[in-house]
C-alpha positions as protocol buffer text, in pm:
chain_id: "A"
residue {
  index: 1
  type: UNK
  ca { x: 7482 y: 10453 z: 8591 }
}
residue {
  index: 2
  type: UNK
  ca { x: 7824 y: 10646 z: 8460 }
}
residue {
  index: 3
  type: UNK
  ca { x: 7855 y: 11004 z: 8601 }
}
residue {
  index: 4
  type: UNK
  ca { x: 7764 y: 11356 z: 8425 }
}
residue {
  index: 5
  type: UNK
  ca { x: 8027 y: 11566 z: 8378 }
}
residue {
  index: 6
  type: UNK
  ca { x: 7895 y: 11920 z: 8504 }
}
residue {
  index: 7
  type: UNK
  ca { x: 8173 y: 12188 z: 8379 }
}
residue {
  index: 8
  type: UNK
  ca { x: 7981 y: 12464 z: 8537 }
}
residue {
  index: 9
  type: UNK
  ca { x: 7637 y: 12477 z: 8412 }
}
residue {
  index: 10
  type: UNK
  ca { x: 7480 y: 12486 z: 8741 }
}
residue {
  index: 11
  type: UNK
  ca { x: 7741 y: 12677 z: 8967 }
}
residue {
  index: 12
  type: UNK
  ca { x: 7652 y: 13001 z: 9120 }
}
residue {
  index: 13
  type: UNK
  ca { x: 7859 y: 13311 z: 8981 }
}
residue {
  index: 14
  type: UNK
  ca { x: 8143 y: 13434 z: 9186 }
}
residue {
  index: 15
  type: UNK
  ca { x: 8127 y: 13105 z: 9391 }
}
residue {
  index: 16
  type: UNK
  ca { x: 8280 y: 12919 z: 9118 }
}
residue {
  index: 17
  type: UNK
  ca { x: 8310 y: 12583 z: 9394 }
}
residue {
  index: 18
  type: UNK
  ca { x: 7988 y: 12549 z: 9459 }
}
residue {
  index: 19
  type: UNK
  ca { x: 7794 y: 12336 z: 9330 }
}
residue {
  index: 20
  type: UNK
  ca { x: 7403 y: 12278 z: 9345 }
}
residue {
  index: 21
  type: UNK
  ca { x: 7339 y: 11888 z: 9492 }
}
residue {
  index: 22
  type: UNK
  ca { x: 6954 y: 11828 z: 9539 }
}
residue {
  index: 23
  type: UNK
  ca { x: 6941 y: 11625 z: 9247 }
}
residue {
  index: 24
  type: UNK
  ca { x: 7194 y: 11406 z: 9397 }
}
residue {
  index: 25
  type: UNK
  ca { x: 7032 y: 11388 z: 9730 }
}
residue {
  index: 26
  type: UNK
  ca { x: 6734 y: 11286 z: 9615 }
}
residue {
  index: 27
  type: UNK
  ca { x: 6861 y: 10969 z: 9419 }
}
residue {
  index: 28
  type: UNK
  ca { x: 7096 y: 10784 z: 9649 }
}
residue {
  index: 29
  type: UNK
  ca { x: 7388 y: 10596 z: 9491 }
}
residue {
  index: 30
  type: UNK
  ca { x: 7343 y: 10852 z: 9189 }
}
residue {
  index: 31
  type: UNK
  ca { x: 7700 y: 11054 z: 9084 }
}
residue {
  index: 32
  type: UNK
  ca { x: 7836 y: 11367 z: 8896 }
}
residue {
  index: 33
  type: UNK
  ca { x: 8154 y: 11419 z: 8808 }
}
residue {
  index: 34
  type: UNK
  ca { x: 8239 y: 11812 z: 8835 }
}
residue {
  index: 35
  type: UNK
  ca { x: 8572 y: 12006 z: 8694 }
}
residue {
  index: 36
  type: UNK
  ca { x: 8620 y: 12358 z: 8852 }
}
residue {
  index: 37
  type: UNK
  ca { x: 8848 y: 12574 z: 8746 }
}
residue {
  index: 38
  type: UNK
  ca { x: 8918 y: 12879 z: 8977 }
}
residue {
  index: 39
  type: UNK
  ca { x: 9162 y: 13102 z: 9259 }
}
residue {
  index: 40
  type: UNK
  ca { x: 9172 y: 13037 z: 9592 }
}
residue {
  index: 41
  type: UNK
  ca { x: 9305 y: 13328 z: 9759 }
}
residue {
  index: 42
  type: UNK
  ca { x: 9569 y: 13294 z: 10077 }
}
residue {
  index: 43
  type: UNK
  ca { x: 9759 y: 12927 z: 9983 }
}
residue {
  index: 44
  type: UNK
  ca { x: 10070 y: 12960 z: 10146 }
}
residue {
  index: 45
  type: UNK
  ca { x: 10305 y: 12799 z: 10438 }
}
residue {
  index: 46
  type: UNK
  ca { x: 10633 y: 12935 z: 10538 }
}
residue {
  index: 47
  type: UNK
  ca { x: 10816 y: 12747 z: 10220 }
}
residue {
  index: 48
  type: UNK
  ca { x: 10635 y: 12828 z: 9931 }
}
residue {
  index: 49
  type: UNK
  ca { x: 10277 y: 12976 z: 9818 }
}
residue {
  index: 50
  type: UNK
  ca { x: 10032 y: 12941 z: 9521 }
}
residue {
  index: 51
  type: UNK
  ca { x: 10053 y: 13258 z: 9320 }
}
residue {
  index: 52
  type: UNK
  ca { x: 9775 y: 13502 z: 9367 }
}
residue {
  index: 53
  type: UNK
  ca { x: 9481 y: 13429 z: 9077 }
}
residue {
  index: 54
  type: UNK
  ca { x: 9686 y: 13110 z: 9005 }
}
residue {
  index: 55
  type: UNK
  ca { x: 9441 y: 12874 z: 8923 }
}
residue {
  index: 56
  type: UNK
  ca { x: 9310 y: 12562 z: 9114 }
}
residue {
  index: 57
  type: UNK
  ca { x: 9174 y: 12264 z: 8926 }
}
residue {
  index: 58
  type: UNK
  ca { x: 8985 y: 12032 z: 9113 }
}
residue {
  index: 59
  type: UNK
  ca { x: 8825 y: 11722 z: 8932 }
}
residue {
  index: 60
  type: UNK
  ca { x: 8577 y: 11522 z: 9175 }
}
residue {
  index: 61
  type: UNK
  ca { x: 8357 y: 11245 z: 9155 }
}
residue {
  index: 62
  type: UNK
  ca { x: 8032 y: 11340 z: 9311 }
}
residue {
  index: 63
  type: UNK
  ca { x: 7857 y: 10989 z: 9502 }
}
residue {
  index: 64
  type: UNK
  ca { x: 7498 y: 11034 z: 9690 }
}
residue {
  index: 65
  type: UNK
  ca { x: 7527 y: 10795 z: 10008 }
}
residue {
  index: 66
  type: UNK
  ca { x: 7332 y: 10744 z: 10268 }
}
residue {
  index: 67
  type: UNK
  ca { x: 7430 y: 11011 z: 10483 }
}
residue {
  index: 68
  type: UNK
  ca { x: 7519 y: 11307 z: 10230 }
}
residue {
  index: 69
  type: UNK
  ca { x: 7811 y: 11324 z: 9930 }
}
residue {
  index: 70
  type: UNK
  ca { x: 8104 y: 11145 z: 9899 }
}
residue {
  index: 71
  type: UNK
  ca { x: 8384 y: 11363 z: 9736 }
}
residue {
  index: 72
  type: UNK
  ca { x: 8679 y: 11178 z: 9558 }
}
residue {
  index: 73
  type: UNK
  ca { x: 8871 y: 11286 z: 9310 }
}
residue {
  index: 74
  type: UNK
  ca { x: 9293 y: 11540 z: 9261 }
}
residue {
  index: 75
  type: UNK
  ca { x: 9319 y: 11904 z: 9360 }
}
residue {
  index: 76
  type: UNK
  ca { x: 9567 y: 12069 z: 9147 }
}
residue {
  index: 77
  type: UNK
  ca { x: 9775 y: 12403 z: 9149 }
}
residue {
  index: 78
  type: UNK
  ca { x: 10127 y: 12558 z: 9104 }
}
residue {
  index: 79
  type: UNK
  ca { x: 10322 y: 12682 z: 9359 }
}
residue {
  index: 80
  type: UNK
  ca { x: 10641 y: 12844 z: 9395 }
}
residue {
  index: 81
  type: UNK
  ca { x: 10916 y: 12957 z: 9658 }
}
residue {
  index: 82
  type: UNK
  ca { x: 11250 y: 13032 z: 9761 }
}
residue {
  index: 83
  type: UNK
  ca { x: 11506 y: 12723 z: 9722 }
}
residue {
  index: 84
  type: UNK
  ca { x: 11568 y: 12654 z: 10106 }
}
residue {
  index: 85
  type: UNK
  ca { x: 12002 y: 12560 z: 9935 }
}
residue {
  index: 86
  type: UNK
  ca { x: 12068 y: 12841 z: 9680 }
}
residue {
  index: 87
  type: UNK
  ca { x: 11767 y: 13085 z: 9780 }
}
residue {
  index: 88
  type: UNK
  ca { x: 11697 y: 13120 z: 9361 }
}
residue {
  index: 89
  type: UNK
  ca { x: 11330 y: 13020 z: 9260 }
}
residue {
  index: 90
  type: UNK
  ca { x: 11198 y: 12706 z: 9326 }
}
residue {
  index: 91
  type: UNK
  ca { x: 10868 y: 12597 z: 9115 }
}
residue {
  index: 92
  type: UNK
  ca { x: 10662 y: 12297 z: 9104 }
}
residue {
  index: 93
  type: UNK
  ca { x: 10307 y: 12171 z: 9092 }
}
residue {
  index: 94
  type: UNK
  ca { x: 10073 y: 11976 z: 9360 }
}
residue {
  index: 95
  type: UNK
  ca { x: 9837 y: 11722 z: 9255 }
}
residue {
  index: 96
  type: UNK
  ca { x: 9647 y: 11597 z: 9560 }
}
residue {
  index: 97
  type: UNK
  ca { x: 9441 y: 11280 z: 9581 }
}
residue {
  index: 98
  type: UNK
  ca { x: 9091 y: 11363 z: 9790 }
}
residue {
  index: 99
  type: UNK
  ca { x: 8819 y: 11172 z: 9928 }
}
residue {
  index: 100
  type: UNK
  ca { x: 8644 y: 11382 z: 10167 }
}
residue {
  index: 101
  type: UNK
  ca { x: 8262 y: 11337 z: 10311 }
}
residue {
  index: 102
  type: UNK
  ca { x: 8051 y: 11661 z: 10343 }
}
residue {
  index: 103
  type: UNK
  ca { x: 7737 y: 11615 z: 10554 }
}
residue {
  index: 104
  type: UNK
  ca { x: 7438 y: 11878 z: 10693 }
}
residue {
  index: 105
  type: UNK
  ca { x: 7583 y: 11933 z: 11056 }
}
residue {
  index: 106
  type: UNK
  ca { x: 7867 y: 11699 z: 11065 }
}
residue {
  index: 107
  type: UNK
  ca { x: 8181 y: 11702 z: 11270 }
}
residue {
  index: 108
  type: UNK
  ca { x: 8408 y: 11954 z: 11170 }
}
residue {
  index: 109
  type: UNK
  ca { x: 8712 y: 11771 z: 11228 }
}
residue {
  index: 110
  type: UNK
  ca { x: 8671 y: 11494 z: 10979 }
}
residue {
  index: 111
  type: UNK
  ca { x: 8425 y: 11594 z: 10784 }
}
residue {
  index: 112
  type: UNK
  ca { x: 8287 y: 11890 z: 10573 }
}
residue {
  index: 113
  type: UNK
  ca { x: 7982 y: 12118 z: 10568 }
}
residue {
  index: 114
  type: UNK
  ca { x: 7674 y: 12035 z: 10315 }
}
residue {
  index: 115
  type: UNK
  ca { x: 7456 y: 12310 z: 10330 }
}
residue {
  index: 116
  type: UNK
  ca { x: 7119 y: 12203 z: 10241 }
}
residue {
  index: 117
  type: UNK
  ca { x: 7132 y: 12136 z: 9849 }
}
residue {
  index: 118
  type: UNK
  ca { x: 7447 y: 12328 z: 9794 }
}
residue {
  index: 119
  type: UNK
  ca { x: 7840 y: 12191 z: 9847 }
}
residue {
  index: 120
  type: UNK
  ca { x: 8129 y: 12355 z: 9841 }
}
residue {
  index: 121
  type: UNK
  ca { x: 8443 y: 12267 z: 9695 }
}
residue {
  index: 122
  type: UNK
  ca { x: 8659 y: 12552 z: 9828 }
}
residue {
  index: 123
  type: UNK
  ca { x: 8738 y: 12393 z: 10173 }
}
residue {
  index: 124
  type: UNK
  ca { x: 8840 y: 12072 z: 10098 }
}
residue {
  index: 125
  type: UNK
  ca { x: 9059 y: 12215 z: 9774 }
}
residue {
  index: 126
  type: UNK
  ca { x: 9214 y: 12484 z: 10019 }
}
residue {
  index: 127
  type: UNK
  ca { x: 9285 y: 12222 z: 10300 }
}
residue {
  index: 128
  type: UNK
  ca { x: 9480 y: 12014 z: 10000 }
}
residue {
  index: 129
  type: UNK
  ca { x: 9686 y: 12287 z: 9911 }
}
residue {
  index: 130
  type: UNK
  ca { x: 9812 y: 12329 z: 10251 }
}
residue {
  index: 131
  type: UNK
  ca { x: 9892 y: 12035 z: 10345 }
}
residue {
  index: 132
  type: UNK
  ca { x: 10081 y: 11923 z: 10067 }
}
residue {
  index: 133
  type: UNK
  ca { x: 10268 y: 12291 z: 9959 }
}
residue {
  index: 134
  type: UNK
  ca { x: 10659 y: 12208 z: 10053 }
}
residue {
  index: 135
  type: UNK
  ca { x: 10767 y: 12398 z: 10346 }
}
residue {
  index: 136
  type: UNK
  ca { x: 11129 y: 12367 z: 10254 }
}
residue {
  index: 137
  type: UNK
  ca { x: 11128 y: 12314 z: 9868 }
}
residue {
  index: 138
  type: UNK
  ca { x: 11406 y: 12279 z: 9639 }
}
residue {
  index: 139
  type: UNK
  ca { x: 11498 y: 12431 z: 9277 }
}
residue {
  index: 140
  type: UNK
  ca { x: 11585 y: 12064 z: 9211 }
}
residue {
  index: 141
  type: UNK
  ca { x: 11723 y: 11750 z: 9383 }
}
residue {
  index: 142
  type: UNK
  ca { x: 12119 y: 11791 z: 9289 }
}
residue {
  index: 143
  type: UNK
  ca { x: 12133 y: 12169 z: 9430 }
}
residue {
  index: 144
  type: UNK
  ca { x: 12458 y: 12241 z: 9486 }
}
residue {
  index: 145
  type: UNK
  ca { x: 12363 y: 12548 z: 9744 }
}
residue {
  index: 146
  type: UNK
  ca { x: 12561 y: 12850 z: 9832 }
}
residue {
  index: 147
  type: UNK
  ca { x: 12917 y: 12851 z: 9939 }
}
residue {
  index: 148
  type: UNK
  ca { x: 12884 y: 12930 z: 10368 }
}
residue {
  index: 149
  type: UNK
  ca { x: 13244 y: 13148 z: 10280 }
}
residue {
  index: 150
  type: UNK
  ca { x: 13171 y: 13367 z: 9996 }
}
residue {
  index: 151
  type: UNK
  ca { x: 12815 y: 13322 z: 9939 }
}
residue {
  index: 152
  type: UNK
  ca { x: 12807 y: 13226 z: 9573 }
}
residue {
  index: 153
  type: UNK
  ca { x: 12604 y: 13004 z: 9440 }
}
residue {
  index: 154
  type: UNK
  ca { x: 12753 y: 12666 z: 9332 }
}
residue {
  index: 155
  type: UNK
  ca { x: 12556 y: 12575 z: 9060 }
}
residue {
  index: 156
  type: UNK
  ca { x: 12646 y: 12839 z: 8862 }
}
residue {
  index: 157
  type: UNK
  ca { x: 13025 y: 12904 z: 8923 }
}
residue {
  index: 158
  type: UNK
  ca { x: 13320 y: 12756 z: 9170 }
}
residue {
  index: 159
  type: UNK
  ca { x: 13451 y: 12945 z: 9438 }
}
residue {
  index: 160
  type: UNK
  ca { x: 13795 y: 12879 z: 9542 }
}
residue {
  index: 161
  type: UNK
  ca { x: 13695 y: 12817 z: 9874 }
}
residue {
  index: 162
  type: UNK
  ca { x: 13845 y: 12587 z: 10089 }
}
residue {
  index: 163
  type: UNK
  ca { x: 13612 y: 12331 z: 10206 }
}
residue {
  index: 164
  type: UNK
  ca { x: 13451 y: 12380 z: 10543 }
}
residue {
  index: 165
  type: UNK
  ca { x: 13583 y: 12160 z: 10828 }
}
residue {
  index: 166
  type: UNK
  ca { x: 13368 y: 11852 z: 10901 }
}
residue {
  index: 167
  type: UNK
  ca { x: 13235 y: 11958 z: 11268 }
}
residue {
  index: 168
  type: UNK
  ca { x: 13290 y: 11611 z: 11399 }
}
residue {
  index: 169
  type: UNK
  ca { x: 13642 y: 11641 z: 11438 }
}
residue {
  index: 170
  type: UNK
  ca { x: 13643 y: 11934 z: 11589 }
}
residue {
  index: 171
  type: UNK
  ca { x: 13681 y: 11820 z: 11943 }
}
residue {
  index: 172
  type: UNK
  ca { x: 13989 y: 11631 z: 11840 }
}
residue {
  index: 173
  type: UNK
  ca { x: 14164 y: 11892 z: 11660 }
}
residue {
  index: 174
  type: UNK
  ca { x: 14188 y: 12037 z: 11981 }
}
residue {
  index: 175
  type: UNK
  ca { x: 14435 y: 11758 z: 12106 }
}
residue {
  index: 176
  type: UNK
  ca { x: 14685 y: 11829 z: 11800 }
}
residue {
  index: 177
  type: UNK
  ca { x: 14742 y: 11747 z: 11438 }
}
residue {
  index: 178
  type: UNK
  ca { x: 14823 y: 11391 z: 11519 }
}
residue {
  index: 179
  type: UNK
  ca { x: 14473 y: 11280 z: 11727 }
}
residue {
  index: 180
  type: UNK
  ca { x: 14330 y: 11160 z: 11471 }
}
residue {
  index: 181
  type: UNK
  ca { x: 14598 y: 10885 z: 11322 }
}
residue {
  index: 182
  type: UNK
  ca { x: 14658 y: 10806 z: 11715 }
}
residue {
  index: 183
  type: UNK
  ca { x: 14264 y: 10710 z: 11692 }
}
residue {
  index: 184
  type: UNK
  ca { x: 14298 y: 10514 z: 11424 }
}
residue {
  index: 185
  type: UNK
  ca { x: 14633 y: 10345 z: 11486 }
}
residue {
  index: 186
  type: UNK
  ca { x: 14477 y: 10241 z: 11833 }
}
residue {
  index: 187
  type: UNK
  ca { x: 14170 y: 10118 z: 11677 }
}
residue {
  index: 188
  type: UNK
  ca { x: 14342 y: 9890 z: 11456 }
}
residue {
  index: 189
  type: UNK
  ca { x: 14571 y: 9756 z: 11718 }
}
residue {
  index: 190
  type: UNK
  ca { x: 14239 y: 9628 z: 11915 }
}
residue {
  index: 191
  type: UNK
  ca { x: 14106 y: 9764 z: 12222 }
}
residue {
  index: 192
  type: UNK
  ca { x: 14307 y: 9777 z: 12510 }
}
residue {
  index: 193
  type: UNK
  ca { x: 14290 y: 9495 z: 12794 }
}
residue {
  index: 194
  type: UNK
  ca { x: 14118 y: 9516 z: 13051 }
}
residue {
  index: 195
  type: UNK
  ca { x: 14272 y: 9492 z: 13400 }
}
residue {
  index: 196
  type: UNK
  ca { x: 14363 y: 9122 z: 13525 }
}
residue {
  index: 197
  type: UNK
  ca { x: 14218 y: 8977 z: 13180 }
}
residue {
  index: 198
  type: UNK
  ca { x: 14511 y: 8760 z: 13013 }
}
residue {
  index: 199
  type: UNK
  ca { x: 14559 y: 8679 z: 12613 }
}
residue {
  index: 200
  type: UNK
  ca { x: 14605 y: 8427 z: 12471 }
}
C-alpha cells in the first residue's frame, strides 16, 4: 500500500508537529507520509543558530510496526553564524537524514515518546538541528581570515603586513641567524657516527 501524504489536515493548532496516529496503530505495516512546516524555538550551539520563526521542514515517512511508529525521513532549516576566520556572516542550510522509533513508555535514550494516539515531531526535528548546526562554521571554504597584525580582513583587501613567523622555528632562532642552514647542512652530510662504529 503507497503512503498518504497528510499536509496538515489532522494536526492540532498551535502544535503544528503533532500528528494524530490511531489510524496507524490500528493497521500494522500501514504508512503516512507527513510534511510539517513550522518554528522551533531555541536551535542554537555556540557556532551558529537557526533564526528565530525560521522555519523547519520536516518530511517523514510514517510506518506502524509492531511495537509503535517508525519515523524516517530529512529535517531541514537555515542557520547562520559568525565565520570562526573573518568573524563576517556565515550562512548555510542543514538537511538531516532521520529514522527515529517513538514508542508508549520507551527508553528515553534511544527512543522517543508516543503518547497514546498522538506523536510528536518536535523532539526528534529539534534533536537534528542540534546535532548537526556547525559549531565553528565558515563564510566559505577558501576564507582568507583576518590579518593577526592589523586586523583586516583578507578577503577583501591586502595588508602590507609582514607575514607572521612560523612558531616552529622559534626555538632555533634563539641560537642565531645561521641555526637553521647548520641543521640542514648537517642533515645532508648524514648523521654523525656513533662512538667506536667504523665506515666503510
Amino acid at each position: 500500500m503507497s503512503p498518504v501524504l497528510d499536509k496538515g489536515s489532522r494536526r492540532h493548532r498551535g502544535r503544528p508537529f503533532v500528528v494524530a496516529v490511531a489510524g496507524l496503530l490500528r493497521e500494522p505495516g500501514s504508512r503516512r507520509q507527513v510534511e510539517v512546516d513550522a518554528p522551533i524555538e531555541d536551535l542554537a550551539v555556540s557556532g551558529s543558530h537557526v533564526p528565530d520563526g525560521a522555519l523547519v521542514h520536516v518530511s517523514a515517512l510514517l510506518e506502524s510496526v509492531h511495537d509503535g511508529i517508525l519515523v524516517s525521513g530529512t529535517v531541514s532549516a537555515k542557520w547562520e553564524g559568525a565565520c570562526r576566520r573573518c568573524l563576517d556572516e556565515a550562512r548555510g542550510e542543514l538537511c538531516v537524514p532521520v529514522r527515529e522509533l517513538c514508542v508508549e513508555g520507551g527508553d528515553v535514550e534511544t527512543t522517543y515518546a508516543l503518547l497514546g494516539d498522538e506523536l510528536d515531531l518536535e523532539p526528534i526535528a529539534h534533536d537534528a538541528c542540534i546535532l548537526e548546526l556547525p559549531l565553528a562554521p565558515l563564510c566559505n571554504e577558501g576564507c582568507l581570515g583576518l590579518c593577526p597584525e592589523c586586523g583586516v580582513n583578507r578577503n577583501l583587501e591586502q595588508c602590507s603586513c609582514d607575514p607572521a613567523p612560523d612558531p616552529r622555528w622559534g626555538p632555533l632562532a634563539l641560537l642565531g641567524g645561521g641555526a637553521p642552514q647548520a641543521r640542514v647542512a648537517s642533515s645532508a652530510a648524514g648523521p654523525e657516527p656513533v662512538p667506536g662504529e667504523t665506515t666503510e
